[in-house]
BAFI-3210 file (N, C-alpha, C; in Angstrom, 3 decimals, decimal comma, padded with zeros to 6 digits):
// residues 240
n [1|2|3|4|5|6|7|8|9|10|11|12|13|14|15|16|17|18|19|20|21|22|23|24|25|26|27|28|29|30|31|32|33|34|35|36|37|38|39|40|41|42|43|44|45|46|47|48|49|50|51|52|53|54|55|56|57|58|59|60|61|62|63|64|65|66|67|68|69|70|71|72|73|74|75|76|77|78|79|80|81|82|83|84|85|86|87|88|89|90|91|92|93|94|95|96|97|98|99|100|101|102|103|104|105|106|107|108|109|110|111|112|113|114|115|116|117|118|119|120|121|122|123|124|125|126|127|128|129|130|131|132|133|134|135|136|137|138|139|140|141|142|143|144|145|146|147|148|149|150|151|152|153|154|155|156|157|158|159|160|161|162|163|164|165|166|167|168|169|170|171|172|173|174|175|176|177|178|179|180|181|182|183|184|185|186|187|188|189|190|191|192|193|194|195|196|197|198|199|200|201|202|203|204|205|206|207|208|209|210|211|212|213|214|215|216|217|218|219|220|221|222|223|224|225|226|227|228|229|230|231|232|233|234|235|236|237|238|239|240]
n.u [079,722|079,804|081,321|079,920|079,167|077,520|074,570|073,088|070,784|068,079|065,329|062,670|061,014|057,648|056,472|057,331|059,785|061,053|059,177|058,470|055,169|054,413|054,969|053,440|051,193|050,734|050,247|048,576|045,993|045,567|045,469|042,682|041,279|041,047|040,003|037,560|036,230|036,074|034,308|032,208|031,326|031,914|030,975|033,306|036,866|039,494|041,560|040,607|039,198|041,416|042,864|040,915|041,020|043,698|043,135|041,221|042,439|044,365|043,802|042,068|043,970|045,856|045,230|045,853|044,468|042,143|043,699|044,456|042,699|041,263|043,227|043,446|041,141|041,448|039,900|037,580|038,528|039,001|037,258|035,764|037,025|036,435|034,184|034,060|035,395|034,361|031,632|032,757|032,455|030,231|029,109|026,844|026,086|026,777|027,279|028,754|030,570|031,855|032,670|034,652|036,594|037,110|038,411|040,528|041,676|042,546|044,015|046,136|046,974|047,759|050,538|052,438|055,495|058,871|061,299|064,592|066,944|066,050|065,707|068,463|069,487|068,570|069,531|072,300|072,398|071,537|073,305|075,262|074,979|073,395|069,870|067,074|063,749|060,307|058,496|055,290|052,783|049,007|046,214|046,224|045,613|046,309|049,428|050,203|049,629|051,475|053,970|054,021|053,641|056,103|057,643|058,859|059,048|060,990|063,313|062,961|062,841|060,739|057,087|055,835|053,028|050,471|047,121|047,333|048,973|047,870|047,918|049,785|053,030|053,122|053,397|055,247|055,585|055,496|058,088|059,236|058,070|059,075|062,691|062,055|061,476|063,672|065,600|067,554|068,907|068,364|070,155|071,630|070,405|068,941|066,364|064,942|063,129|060,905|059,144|058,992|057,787|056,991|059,156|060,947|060,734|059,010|060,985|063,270|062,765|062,798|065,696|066,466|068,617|067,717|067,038|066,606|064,798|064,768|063,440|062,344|063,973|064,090|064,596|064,901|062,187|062,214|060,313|060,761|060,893|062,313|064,721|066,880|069,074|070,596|070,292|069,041|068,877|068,081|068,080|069,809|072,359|072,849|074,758|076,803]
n.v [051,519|053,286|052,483|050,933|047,105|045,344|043,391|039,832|039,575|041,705|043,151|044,894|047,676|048,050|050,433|053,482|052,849|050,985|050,823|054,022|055,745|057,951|059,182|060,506|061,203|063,780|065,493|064,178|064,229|067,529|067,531|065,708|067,154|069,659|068,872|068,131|070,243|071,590|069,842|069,895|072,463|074,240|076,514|076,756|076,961|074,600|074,960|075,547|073,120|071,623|072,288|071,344|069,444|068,213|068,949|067,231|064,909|065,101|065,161|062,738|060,498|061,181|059,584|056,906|054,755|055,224|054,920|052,751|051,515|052,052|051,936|049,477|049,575|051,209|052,503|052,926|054,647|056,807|057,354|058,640|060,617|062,437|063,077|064,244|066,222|068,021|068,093|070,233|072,431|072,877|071,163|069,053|065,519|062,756|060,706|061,969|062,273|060,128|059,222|060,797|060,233|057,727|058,248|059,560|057,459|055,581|057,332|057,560|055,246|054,317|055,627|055,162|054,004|051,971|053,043|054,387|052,975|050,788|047,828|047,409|047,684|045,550|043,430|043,114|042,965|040,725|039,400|039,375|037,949|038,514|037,872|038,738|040,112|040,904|043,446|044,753|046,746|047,041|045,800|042,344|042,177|044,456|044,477|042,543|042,756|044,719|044,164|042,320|043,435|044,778|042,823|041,265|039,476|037,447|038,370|038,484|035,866|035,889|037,346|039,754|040,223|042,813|042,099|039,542|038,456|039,209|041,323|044,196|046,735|049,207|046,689|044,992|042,208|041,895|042,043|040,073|037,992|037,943|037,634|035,178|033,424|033,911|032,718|033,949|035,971|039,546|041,449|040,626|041,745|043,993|046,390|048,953|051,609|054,357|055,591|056,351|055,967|053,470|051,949|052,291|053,308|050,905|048,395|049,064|048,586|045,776|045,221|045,654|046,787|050,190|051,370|054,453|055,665|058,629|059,491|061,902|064,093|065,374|065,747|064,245|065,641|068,479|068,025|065,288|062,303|059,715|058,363|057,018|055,014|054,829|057,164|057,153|058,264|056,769|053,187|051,937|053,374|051,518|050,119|051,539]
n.w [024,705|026,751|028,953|030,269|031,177|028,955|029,996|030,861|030,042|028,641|029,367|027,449|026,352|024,756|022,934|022,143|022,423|021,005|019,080|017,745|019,021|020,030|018,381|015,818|017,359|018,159|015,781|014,447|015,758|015,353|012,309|012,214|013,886|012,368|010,159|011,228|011,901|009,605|008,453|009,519|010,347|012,396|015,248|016,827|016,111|014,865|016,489|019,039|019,504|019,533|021,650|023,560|023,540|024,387|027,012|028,176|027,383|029,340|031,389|031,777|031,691|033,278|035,854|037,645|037,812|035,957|033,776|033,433|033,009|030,818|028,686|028,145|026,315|023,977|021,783|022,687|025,198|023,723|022,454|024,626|025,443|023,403|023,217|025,493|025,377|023,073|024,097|026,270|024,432|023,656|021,956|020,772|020,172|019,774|018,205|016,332|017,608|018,016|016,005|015,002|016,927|015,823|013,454|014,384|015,746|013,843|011,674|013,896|014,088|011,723|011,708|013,383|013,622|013,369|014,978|013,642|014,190|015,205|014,756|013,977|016,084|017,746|016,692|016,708|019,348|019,914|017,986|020,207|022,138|023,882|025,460|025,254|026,471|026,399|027,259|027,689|028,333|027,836|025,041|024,006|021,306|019,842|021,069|020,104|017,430|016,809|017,077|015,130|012,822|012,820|012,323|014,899|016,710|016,952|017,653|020,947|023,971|024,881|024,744|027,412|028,003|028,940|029,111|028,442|030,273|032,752|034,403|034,665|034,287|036,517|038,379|039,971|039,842|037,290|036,205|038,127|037,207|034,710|035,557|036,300|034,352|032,705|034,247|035,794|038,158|039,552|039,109|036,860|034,587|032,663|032,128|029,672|028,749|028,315|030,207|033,542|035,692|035,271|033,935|035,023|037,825|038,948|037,981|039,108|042,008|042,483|041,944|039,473|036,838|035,687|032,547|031,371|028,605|026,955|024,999|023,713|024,625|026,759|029,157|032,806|034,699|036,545|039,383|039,677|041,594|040,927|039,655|037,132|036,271|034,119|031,642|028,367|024,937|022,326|021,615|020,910|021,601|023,851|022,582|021,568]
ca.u [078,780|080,371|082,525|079,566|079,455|075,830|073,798|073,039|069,485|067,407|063,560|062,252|059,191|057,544|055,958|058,255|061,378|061,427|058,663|057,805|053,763|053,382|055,766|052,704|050,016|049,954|050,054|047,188|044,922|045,742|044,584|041,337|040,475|040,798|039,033|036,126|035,974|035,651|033,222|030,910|031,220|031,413|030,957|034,584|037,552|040,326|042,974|039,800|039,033|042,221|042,796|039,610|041,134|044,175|042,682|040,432|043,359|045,633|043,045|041,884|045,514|046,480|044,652|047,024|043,355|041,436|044,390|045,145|040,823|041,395|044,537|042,495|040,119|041,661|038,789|036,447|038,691|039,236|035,332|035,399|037,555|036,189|032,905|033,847|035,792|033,313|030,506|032,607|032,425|028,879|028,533|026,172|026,458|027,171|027,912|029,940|032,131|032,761|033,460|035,885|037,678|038,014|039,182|041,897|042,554|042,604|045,376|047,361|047,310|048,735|051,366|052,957|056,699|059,753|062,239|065,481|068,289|065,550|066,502|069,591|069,997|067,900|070,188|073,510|072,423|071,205|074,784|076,459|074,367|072,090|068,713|065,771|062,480|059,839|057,171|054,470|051,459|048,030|045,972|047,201|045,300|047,130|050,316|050,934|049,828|052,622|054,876|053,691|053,866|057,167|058,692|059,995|059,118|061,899|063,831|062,751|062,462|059,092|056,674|054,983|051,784|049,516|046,234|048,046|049,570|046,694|048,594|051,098|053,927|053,708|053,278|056,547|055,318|055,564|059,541|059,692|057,558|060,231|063,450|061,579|060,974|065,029|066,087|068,550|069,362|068,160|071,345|071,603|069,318|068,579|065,118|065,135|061,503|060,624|058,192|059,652|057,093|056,872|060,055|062,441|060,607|058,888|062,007|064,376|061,911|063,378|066,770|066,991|069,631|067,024|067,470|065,255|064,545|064,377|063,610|061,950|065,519|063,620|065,110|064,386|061,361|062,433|060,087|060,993|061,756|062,506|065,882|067,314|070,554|071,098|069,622|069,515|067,674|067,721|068,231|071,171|072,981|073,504|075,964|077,827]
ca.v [051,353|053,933|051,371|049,659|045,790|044,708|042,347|038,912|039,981|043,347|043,738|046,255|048,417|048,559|051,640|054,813|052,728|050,141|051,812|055,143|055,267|059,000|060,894|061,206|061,851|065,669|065,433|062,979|065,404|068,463|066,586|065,272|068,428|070,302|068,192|068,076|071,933|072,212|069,519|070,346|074,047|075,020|078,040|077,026|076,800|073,619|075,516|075,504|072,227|071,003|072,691|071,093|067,541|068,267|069,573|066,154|063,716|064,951|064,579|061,469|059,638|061,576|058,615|055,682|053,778|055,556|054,431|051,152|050,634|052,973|051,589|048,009|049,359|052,532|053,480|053,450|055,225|057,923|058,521|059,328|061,858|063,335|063,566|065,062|068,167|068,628|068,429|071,532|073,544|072,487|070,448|067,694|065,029|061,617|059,798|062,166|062,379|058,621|059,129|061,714|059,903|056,843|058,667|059,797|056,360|055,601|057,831|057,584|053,637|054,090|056,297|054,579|053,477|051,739|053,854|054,532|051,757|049,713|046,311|047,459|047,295|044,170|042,421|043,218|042,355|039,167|038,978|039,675|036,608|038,823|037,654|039,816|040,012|042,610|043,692|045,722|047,094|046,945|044,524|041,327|042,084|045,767|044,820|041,606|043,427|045,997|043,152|041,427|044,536|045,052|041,341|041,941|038,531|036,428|039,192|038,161|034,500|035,502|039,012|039,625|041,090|042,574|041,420|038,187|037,773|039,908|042,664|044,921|047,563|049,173|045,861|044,502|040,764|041,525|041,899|038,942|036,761|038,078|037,145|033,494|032,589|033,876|031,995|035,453|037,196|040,819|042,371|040,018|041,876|045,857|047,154|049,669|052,243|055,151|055,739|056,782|055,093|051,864|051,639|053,057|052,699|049,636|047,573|049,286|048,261|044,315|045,089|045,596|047,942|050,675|052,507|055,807|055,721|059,518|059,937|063,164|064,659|066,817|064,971|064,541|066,683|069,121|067,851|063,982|061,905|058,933|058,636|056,220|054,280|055,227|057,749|057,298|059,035|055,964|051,962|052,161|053,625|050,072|049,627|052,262]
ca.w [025,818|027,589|029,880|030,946|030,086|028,685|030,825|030,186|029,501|028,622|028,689|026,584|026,719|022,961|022,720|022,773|023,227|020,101|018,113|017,718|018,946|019,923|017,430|015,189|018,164|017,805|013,871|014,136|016,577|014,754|011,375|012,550|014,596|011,216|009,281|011,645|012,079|008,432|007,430|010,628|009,774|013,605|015,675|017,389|015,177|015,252|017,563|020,438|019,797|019,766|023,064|024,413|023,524|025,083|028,457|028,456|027,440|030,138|032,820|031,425|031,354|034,658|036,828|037,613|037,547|034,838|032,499|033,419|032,320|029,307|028,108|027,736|025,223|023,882|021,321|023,702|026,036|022,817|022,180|026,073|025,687|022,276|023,504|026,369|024,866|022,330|025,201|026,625|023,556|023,537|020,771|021,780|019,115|020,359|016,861|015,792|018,730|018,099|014,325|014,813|017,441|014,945|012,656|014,545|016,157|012,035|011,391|014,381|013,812|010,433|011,443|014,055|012,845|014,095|015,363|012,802|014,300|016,388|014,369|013,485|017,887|018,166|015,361|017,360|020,730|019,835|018,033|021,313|022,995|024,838|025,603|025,424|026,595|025,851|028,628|027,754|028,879|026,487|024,757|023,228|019,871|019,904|020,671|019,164|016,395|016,666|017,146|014,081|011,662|012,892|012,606|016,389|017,714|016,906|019,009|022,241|023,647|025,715|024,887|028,391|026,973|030,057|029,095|028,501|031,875|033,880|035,153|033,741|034,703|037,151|039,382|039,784|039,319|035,654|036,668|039,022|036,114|033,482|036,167|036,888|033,078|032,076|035,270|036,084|039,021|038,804|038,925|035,969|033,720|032,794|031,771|029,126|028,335|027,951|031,018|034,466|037,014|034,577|033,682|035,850|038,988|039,061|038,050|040,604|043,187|042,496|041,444|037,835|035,977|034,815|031,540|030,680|026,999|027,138|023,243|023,438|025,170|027,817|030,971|034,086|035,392|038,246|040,170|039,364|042,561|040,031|038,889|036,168|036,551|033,362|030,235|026,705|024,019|021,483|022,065|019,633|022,538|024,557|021,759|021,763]
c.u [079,127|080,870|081,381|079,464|077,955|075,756|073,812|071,531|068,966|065,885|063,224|060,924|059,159|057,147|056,426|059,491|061,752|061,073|058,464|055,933|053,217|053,926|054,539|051,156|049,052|049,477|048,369|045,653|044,869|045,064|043,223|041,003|040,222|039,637|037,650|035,742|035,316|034,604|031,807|030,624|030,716|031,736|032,823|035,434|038,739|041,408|041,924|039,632|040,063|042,990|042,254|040,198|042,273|044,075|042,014|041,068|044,156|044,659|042,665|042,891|046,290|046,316|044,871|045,284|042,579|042,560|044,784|043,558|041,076|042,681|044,262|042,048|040,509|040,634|038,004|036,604|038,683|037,874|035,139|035,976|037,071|035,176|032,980|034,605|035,211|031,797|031,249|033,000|031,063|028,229|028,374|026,034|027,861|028,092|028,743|031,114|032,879|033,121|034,618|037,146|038,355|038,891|040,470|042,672|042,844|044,530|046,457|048,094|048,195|050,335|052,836|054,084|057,152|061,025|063,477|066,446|067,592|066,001|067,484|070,411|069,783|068,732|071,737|073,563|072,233|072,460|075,648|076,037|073,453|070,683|067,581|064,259|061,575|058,510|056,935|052,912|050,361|047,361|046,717|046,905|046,245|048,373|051,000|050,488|050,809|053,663|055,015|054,075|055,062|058,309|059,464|059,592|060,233|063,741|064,103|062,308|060,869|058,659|055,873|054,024|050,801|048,417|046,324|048,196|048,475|046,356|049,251|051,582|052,861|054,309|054,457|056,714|055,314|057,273|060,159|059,299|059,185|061,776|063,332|061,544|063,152|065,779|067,777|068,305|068,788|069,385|071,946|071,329|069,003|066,613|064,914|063,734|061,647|059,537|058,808|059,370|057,389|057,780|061,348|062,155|060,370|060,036|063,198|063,874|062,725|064,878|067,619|067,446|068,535|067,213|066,560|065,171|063,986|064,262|062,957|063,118|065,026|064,260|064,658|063,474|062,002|062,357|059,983|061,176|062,128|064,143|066,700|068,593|071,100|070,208|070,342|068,311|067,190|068,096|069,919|072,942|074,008|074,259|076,737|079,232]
c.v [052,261|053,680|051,053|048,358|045,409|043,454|041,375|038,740|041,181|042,896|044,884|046,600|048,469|050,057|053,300|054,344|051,581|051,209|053,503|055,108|057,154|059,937|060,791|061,665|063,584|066,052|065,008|064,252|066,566|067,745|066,598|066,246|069,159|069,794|068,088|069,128|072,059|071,411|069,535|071,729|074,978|076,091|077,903|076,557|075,515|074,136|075,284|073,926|071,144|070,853|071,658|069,787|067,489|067,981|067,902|065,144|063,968|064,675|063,443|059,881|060,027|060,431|057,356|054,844|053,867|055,200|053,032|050,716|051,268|052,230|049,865|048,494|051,014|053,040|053,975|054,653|056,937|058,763|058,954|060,584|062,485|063,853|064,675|066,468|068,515|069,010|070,506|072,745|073,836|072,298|068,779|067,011|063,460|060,895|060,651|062,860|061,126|058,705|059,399|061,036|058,489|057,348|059,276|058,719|055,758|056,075|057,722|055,856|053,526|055,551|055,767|053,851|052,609|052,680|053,655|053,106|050,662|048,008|046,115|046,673|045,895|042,891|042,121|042,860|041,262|038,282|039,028|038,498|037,295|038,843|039,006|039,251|041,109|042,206|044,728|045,843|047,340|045,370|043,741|041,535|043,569|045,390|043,814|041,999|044,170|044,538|042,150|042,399|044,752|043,895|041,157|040,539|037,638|037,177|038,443|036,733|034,811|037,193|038,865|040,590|041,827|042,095|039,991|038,062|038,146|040,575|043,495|046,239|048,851|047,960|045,338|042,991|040,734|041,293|040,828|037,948|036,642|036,927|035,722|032,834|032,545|032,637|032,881|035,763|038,768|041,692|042,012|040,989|043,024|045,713|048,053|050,069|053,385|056,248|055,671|055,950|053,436|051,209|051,402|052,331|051,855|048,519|047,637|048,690|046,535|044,508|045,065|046,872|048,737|051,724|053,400|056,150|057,376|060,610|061,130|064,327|065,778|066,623|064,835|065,438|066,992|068,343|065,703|063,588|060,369|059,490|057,467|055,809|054,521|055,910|057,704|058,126|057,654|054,540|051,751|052,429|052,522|049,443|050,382|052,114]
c.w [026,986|028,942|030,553|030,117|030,325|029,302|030,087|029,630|029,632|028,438|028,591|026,536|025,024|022,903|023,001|022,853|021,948|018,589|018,546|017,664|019,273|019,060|016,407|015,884|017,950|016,230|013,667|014,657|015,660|013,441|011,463|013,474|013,623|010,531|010,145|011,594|010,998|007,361|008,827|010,522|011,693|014,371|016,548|016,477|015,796|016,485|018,937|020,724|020,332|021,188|024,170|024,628|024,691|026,584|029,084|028,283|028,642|031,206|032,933|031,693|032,853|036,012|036,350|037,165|036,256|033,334|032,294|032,582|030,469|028,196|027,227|026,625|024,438|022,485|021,818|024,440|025,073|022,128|023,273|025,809|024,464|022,444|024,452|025,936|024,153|023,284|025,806|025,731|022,913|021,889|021,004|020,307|019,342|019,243|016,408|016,271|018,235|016,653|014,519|016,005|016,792|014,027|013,390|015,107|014,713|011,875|012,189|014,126|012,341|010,424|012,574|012,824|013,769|014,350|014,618|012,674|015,420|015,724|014,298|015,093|017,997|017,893|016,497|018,556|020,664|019,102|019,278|022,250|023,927|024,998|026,019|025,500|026,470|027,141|028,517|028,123|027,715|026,236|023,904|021,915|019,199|019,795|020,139|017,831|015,702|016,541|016,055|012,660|011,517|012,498|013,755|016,839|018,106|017,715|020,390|022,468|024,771|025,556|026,224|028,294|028,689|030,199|029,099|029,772|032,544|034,656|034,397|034,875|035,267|038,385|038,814|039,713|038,252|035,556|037,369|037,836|035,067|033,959|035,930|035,370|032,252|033,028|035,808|037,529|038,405|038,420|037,757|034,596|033,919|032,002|030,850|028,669|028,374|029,463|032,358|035,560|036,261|034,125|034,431|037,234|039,781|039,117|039,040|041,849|043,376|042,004|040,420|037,583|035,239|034,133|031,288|029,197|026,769|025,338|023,339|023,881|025,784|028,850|031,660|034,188|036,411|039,032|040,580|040,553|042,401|039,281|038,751|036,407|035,381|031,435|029,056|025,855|022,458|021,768|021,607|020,585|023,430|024,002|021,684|022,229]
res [x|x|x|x|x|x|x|x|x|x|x|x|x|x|x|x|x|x|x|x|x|x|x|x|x|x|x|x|x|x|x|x|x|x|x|x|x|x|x|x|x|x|x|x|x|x|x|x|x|x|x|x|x|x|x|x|x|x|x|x|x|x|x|x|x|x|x|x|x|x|x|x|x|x|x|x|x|x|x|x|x|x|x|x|x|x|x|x|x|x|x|x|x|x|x|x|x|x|x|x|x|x|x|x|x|x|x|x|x|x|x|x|x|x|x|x|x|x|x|x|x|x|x|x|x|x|x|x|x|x|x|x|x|x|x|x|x|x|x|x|x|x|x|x|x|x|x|x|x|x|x|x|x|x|x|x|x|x|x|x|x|x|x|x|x|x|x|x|x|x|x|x|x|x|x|x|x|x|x|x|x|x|x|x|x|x|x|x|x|x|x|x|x|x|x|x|x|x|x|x|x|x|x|x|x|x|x|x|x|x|x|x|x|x|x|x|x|x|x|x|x|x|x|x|x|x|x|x|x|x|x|x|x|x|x|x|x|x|x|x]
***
């Protein structure tokens, strides 16, 4: 543990920090941009389109508000954006914006894993007596889904779902709820995700030990003014 001594509780972010949810994102896009190119037979080739999606997911996902609505209903939010990069390659074609973006919510849904030593962690902390809780953001049919595919419930003695509760991370009442249900102190209790504002920063805000689940191993941004009490690249780590 590299001479620190593990808390008497951890809440864990699912998505990026238990499971793996975007290591097959680009795979998935790339895929289903091909495959549309070549059974639509169109004047722009998959590398433009794929572009186009890009350009319209990052603007899309860039707005703290436009994601917290999007993040609720993410097909919906995924024919918004398909339509709209195919709109600017001007291919008007409503239905089969929304095909093509099932089909890639399709594939990315079946590609989604668990991360290599995520039970292997889960198994050992819960041997060491440490209580876990999981707090994530999304719907309840989504991620108690994920949570169900995975066998991860019996993990944690409470999942704090956001559609469930009626908020989610960044609001730091998902952090005070968590505290109030363990009956902990924050200094008690670390945080561990993947996500900088939702993870990191939110929970520091009340006092919790926050870990950066920095599985892609880019680091810190430059221009970051967020900074982690402590980085890992895999969960596996808090055993060490």
């Amino acid at each position: 543990m590299r001479g620190k001594i593990l808390p008497k509780a951890i809440l864990f972010d699912l998505d990026d920090t238990i499971i793996s949810f975007d290591g097959g994102v680009e795979y998935a896009w790339e895929k289903t941009c091909k495959s549309f190119v070549e059974s639509e037979n169109t004047a722009f080739n998959d590398t433009e389109l794929l572009e186009s999606i890009k350009k319209i997911r990052n603007w899309y996902w860039s707005d703290p508000e436009r994601h917290r609505v999007g993040r609720m209903d993410m097909i919906k939010a995924r024919r918004e954006i398909v339509k709209a990069a195919l709109d600017e390659l001007h291919f008007f074609n409503q239905d089969k914006a929304y095909k093509m973006a099932d089909d890639y919510s399709k594939l990315q849904e079946e590609l989604i894993s668990l991360f290599p030593k995520s039970i292997e962690t889960l198994e050992k902390l819960s041997d060491l007596g440490v209580r876990m809780v999981l707090v994530t953001n999304g719907t309840s049919e989504k991620q108690r889904g994920k949570i169900n595919k995975f066998c991860l419930s019996g993990f944690f003695e409470y999942c704090l779902i956001e559609e469930e509760i009626g908020f989610g991370k960044p609001d730091i009442r998902i952090f005070e709820i968590a505290l109030q249900k363990l009956n902990l102190k924050a200094e008690e209790v670390w945080m561990v995700g993947d996500n900088l504002v939702w993870d990191i920063e939110a929970p520091k805000k009340v006092g919790i030990f926050a870990v950066w689940n920095d599985f892609r191993r880019k680091g810190v941004p430059k221009d970051s003014t967020i900074i982690p009490d402590w980085i890992i690249s895999d969960i596996s780590e808090l055993i060490v």
